[in-house]
mmCIF file as gemmi writes it, N, C-alpha and C atoms, coordinates in Angstrom:
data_model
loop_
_atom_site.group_PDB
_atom_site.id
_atom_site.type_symbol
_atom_site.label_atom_id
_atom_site.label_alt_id
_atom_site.label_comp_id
_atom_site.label_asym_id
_atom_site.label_entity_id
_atom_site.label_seq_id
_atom_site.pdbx_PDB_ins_code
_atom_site.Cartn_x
_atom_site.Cartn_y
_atom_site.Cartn_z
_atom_site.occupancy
_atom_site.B_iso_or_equiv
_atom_site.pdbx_formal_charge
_atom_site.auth_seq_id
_atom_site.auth_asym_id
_atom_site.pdbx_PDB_model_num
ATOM 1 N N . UNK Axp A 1 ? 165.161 73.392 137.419 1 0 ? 1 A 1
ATOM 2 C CA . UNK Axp A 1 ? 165.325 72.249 138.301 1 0 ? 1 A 1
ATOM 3 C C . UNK Axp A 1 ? 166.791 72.099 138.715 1 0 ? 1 A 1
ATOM 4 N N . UNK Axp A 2 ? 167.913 71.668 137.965 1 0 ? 2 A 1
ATOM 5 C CA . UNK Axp A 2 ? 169.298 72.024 137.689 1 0 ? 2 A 1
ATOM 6 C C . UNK Axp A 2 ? 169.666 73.194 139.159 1 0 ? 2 A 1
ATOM 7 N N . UNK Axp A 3 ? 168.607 74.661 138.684 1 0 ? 3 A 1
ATOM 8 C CA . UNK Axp A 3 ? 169.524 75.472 139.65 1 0 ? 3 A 1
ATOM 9 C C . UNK Axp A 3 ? 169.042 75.343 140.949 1 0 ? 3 A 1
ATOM 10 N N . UNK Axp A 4 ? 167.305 74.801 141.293 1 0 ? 4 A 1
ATOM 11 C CA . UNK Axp A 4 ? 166.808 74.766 142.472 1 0 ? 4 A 1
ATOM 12 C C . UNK Axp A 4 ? 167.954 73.656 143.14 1 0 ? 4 A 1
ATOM 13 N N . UNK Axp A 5 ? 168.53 72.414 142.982 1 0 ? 5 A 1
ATOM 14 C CA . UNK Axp A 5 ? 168.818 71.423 143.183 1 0 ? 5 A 1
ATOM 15 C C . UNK Axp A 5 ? 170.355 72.106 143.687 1 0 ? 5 A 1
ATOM 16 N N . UNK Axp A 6 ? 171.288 73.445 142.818 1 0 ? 6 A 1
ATOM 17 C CA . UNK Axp A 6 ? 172.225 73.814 143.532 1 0 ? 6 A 1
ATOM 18 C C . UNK Axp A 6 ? 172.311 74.796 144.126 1 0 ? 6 A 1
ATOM 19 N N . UNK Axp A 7 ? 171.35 75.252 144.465 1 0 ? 7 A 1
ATOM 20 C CA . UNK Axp A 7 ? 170.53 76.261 145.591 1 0 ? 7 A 1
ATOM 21 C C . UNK Axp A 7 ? 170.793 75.524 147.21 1 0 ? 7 A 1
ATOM 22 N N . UNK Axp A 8 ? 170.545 74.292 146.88 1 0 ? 8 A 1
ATOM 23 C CA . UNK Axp A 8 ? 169.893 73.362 147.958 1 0 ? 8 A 1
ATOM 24 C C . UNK Axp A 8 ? 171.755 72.767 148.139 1 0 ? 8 A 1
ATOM 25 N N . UNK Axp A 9 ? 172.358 72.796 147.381 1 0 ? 9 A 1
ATOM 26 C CA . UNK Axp A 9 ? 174.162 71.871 147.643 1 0 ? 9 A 1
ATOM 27 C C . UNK Axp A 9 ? 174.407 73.419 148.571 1 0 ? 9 A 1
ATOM 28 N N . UNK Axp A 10 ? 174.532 74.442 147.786 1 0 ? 10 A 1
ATOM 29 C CA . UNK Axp A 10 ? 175.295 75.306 148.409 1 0 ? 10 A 1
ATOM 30 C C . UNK Axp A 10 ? 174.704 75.996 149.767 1 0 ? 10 A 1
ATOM 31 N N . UNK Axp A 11 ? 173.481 75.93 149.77 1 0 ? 11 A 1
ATOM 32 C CA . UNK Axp A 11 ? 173.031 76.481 151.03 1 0 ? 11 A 1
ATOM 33 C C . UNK Axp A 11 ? 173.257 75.359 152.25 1 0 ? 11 A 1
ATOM 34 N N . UNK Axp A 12 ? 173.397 73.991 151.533 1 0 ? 12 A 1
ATOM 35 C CA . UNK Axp A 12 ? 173.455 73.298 152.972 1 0 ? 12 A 1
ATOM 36 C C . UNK Axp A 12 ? 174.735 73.128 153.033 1 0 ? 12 A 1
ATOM 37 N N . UNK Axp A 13 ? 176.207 73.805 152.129 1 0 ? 13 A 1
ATOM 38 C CA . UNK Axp A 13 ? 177.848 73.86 152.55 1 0 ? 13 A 1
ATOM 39 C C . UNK Axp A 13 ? 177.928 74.961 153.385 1 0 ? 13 A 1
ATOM 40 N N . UNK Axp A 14 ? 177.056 76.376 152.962 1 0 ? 14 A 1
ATOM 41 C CA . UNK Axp A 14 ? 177.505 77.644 153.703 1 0 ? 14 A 1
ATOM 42 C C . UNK Axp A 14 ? 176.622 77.776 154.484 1 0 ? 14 A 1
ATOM 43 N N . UNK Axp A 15 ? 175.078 77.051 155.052 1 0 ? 15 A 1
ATOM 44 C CA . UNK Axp A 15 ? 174.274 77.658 155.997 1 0 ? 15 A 1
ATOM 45 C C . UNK Axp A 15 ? 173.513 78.271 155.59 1 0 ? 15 A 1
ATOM 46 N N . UNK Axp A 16 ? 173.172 78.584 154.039 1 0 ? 16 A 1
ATOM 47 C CA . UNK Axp A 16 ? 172.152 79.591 153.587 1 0 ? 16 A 1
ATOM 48 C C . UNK Axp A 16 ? 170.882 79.181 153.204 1 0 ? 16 A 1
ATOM 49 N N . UNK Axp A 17 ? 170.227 79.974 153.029 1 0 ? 17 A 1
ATOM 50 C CA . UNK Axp A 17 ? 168.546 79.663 152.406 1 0 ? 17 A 1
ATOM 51 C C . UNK Axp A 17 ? 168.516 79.822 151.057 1 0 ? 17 A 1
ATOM 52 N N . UNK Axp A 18 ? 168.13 78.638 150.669 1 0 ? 18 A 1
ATOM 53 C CA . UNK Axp A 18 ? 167.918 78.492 148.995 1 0 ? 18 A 1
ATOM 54 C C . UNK Axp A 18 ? 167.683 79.941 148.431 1 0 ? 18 A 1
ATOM 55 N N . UNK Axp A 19 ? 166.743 80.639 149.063 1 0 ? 19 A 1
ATOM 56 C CA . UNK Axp A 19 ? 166.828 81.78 148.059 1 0 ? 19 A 1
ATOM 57 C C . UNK Axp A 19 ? 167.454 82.892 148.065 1 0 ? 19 A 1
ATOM 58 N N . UNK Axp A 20 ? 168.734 82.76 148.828 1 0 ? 20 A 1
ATOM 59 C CA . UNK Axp A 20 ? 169.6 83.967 148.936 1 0 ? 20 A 1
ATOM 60 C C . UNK Axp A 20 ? 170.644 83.512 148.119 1 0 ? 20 A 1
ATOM 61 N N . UNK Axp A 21 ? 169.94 82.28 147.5 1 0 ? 21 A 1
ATOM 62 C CA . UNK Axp A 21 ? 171.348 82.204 146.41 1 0 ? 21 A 1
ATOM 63 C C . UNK Axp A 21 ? 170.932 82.292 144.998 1 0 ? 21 A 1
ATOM 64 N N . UNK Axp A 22 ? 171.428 83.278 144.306 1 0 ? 22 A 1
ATOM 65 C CA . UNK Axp A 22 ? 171.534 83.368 142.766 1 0 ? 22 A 1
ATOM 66 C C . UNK Axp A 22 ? 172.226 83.312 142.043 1 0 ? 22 A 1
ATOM 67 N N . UNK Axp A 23 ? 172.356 83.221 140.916 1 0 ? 23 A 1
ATOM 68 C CA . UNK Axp A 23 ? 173.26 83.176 139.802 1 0 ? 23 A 1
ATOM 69 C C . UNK Axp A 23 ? 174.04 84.162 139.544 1 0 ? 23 A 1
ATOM 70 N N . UNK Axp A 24 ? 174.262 85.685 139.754 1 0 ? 24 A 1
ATOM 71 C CA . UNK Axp A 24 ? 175.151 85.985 139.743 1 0 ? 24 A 1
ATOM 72 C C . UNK Axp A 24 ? 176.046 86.302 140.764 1 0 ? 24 A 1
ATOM 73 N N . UNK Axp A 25 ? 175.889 86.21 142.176 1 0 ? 25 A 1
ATOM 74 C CA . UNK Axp A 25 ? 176.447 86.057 143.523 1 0 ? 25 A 1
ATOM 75 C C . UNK Axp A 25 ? 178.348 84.946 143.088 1 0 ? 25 A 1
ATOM 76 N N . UNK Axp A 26 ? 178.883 85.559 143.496 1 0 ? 26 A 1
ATOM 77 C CA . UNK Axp A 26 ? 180.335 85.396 143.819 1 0 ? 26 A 1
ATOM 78 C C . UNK Axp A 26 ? 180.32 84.378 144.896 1 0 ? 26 A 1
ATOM 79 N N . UNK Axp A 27 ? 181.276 82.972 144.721 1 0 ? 27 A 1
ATOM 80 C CA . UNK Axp A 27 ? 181.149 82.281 146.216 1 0 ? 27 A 1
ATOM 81 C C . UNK Axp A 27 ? 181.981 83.038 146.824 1 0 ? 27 A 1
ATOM 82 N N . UNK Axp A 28 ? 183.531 83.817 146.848 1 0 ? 28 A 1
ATOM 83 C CA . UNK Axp A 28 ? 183.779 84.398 147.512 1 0 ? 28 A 1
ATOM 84 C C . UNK Axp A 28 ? 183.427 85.312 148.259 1 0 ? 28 A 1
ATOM 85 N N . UNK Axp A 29 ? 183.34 86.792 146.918 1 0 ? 29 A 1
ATOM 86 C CA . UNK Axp A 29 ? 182.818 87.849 147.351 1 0 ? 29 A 1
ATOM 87 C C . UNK Axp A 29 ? 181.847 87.826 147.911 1 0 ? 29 A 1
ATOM 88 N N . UNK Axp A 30 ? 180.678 87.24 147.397 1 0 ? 30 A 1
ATOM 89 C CA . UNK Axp A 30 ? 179.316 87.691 147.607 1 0 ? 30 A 1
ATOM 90 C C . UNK Axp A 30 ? 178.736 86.781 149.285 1 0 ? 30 A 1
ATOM 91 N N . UNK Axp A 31 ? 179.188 85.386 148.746 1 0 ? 31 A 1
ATOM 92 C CA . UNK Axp A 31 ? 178.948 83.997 149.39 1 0 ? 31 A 1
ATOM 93 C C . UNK Axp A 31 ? 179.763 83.887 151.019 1 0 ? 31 A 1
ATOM 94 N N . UNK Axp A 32 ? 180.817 84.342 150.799 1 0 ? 32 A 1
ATOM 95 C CA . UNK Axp A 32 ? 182.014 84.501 151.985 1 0 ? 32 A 1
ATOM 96 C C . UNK Axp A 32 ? 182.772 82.718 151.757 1 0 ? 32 A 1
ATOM 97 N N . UNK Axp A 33 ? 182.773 82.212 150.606 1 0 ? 33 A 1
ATOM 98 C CA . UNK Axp A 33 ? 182.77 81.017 150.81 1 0 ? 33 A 1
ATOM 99 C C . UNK Axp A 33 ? 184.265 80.597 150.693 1 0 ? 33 A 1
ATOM 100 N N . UNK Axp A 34 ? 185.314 79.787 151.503 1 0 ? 34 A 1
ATOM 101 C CA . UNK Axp A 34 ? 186.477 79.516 151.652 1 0 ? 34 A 1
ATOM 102 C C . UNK Axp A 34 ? 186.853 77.959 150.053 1 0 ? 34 A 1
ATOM 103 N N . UNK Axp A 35 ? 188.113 77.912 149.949 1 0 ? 35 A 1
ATOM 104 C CA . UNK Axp A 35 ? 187.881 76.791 148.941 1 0 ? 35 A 1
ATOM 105 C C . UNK Axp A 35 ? 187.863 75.791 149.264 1 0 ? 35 A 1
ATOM 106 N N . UNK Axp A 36 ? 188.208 75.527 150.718 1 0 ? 36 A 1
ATOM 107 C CA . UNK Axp A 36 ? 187.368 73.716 151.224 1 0 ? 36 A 1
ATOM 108 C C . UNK Axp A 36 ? 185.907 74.148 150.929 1 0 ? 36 A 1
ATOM 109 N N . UNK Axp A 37 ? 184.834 75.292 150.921 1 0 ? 37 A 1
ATOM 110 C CA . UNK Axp A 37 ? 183.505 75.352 151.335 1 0 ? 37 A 1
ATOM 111 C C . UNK Axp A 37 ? 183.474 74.913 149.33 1 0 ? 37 A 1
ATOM 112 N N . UNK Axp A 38 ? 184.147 75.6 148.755 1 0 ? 38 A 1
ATOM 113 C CA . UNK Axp A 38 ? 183.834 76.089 147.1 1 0 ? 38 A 1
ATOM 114 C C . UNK Axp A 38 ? 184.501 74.49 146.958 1 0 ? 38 A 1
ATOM 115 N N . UNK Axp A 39 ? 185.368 73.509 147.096 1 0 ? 39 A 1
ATOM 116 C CA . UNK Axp A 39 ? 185.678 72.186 146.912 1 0 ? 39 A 1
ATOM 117 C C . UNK Axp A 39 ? 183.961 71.174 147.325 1 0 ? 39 A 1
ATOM 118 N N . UNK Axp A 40 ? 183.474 71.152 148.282 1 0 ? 40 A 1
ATOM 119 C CA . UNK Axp A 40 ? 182.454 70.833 149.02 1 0 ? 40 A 1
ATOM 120 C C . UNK Axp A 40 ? 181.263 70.897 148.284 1 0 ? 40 A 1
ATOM 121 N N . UNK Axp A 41 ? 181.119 71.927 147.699 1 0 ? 41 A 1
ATOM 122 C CA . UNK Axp A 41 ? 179.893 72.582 146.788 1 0 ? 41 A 1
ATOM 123 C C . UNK Axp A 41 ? 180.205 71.427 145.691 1 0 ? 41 A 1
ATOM 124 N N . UNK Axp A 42 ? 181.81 71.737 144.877 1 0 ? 42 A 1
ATOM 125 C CA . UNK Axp A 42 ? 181.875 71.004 143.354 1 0 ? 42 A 1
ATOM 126 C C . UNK Axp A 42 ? 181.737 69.272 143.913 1 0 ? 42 A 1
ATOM 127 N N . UNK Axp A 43 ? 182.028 68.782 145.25 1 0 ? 43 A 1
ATOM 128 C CA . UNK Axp A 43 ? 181.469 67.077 145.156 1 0 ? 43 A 1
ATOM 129 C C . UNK Axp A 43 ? 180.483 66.868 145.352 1 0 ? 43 A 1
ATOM 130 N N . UNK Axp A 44 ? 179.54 68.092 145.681 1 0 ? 44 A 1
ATOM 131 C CA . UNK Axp A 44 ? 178.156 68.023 145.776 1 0 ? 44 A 1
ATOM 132 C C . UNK Axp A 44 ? 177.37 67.812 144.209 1 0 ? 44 A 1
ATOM 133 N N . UNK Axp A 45 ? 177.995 68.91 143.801 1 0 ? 45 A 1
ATOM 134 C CA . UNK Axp A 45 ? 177.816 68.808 142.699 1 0 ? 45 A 1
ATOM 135 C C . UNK Axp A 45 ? 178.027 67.908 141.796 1 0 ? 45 A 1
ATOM 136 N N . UNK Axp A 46 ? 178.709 67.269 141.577 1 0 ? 46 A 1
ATOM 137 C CA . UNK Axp A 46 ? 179.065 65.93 141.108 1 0 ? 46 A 1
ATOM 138 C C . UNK Axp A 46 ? 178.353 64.544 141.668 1 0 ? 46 A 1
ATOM 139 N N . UNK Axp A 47 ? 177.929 64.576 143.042 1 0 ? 47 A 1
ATOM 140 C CA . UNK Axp A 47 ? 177.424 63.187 143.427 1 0 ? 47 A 1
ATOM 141 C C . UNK Axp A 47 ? 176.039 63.83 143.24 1 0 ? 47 A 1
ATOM 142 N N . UNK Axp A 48 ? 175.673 64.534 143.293 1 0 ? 48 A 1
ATOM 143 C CA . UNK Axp A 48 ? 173.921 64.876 143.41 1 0 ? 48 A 1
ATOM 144 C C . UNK Axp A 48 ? 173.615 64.572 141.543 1 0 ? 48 A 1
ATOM 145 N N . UNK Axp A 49 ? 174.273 65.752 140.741 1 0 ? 49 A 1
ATOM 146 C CA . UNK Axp A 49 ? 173.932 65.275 139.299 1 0 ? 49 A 1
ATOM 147 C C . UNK Axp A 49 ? 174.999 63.846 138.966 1 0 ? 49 A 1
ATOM 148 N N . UNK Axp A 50 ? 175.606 63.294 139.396 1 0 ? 50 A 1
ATOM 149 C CA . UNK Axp A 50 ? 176.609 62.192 138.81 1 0 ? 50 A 1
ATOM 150 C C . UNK Axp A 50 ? 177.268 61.923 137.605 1 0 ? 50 A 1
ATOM 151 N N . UNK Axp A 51 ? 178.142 63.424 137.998 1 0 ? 51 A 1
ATOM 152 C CA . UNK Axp A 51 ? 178.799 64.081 136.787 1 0 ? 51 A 1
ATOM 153 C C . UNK Axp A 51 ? 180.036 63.78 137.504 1 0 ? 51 A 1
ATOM 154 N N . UNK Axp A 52 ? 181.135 64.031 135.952 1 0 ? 52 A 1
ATOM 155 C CA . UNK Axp A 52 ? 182.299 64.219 136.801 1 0 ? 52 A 1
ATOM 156 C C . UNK Axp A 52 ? 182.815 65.731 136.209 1 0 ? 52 A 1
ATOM 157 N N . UNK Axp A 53 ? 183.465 66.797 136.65 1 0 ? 53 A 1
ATOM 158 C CA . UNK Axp A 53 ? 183.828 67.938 136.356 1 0 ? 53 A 1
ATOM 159 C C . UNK Axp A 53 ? 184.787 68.067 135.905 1 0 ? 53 A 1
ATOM 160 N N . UNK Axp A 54 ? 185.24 68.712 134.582 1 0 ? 54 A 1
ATOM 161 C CA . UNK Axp A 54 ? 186.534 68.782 134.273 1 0 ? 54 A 1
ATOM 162 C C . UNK Axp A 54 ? 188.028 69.569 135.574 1 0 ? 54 A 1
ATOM 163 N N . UNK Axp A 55 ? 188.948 69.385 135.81 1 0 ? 55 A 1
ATOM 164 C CA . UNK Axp A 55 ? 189.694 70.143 136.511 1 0 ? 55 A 1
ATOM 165 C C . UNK Axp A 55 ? 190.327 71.633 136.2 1 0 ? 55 A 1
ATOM 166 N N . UNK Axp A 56 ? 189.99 71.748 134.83 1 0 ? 56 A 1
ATOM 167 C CA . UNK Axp A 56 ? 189.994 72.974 134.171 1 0 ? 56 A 1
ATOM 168 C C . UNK Axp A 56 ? 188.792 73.745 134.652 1 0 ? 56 A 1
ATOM 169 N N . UNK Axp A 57 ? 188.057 72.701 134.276 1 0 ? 57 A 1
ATOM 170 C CA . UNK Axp A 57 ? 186.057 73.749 134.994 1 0 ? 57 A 1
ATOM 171 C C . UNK Axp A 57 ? 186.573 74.006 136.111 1 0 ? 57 A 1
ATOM 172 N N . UNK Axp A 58 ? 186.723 73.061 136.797 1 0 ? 58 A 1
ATOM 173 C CA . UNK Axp A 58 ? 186.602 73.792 138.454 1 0 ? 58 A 1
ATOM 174 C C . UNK Axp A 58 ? 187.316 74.644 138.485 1 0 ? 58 A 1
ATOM 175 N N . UNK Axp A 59 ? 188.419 75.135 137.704 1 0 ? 59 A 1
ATOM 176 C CA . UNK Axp A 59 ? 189.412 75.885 138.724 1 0 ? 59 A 1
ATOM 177 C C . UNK Axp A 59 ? 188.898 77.598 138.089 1 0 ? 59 A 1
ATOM 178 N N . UNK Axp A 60 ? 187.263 77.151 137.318 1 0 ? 60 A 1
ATOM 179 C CA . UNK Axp A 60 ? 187.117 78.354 136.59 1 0 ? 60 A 1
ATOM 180 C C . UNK Axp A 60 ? 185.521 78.607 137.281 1 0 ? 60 A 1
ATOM 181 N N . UNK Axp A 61 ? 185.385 77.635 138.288 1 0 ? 61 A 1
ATOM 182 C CA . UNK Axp A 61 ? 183.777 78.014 139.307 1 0 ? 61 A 1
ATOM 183 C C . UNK Axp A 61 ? 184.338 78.792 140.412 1 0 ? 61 A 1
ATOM 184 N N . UNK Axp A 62 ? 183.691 80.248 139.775 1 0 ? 62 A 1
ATOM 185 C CA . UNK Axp A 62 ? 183.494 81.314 140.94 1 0 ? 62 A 1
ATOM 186 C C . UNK Axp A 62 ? 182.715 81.815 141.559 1 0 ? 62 A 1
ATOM 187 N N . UNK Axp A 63 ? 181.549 82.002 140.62 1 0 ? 63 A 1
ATOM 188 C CA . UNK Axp A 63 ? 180.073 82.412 140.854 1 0 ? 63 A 1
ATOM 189 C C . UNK Axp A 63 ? 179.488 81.056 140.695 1 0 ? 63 A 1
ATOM 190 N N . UNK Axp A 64 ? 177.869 81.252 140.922 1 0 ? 64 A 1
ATOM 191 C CA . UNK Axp A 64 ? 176.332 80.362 141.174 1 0 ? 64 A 1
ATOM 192 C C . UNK Axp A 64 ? 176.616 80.135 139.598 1 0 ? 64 A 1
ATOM 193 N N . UNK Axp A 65 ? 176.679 81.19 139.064 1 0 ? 65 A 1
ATOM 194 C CA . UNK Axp A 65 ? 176.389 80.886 137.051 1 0 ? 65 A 1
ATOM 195 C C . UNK Axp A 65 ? 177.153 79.897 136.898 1 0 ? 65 A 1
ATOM 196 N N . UNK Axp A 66 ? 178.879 80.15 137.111 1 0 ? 66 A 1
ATOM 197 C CA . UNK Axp A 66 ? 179.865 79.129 136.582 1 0 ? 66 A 1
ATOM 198 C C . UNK Axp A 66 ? 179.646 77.873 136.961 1 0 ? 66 A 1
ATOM 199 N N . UNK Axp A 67 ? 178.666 77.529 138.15 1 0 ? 67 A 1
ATOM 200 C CA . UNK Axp A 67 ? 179.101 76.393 138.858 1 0 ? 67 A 1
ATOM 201 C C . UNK Axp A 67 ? 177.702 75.383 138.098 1 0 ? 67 A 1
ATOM 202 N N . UNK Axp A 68 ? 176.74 76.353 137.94 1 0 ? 68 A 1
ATOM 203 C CA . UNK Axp A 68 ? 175.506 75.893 136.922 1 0 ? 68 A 1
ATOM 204 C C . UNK Axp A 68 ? 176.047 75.216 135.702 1 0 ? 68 A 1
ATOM 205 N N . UNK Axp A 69 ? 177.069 75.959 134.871 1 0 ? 69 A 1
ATOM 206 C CA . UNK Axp A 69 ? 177.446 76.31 133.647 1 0 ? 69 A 1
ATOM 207 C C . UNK Axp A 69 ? 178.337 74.899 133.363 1 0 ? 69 A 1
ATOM 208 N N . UNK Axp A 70 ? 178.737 74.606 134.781 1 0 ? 70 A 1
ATOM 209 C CA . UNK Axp A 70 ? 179.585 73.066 134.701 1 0 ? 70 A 1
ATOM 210 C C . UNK Axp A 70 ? 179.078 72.274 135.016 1 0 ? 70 A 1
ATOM 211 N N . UNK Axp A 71 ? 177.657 71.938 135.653 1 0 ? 71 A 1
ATOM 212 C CA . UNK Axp A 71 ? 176.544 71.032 135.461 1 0 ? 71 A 1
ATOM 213 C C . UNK Axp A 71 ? 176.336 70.696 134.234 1 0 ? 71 A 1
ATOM 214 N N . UNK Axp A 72 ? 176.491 72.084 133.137 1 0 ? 72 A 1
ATOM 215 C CA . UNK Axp A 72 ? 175.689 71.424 131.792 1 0 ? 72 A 1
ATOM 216 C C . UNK Axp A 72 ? 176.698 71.117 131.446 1 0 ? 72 A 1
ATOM 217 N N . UNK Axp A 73 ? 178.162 71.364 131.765 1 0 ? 73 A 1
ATOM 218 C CA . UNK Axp A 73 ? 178.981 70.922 131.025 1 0 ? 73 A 1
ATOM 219 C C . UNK Axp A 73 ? 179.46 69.444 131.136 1 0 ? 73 A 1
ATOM 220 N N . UNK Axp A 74 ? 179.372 69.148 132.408 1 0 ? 74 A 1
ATOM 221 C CA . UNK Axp A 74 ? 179.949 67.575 133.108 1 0 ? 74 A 1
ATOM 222 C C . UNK Axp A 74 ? 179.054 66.609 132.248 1 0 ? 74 A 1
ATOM 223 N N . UNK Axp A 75 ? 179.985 65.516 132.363 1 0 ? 75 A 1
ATOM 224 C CA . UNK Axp A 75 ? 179.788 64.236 131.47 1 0 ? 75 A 1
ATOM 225 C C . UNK Axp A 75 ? 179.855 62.941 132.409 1 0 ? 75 A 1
């Protein structure tokens, strides 16, 4: 549920279809994604689950996994 839900943040920052996004996909490499797009994703992420993210996490979300990985981590 968790990853369908950031399937759905990141495809509607970069234009993509929920299922071209997976967990091990790169927002850069893989994603083409700029860091206003990769900033965009993490307040998505935060107002959709209503978390707040550490600033250490973020500066360590690169891939779909990491950005999952700070869902479970946010408090």
């Amino acid at each position: 549920m968790e990853f369908e839900k950031l399937q759905m943040i990141i495809g509607e920052v970069l234009s993509l279809k929920p299922e071209e996004i997976q967990p091990d996909l790169s927002f850069v490499d893989d994603l083409g994604a700029d860091s206003l797009e990769i900033f965009q994703i993490v307040m998505g992420i935060e107002e959709e689950f209503d978390i707040d993210i550490d600033d250490e996490v973020i500066k360590k979300i690169d891939t779909v996994e990491s950005a999952l990985k700070a869902i479970g981590e946010g408090s």
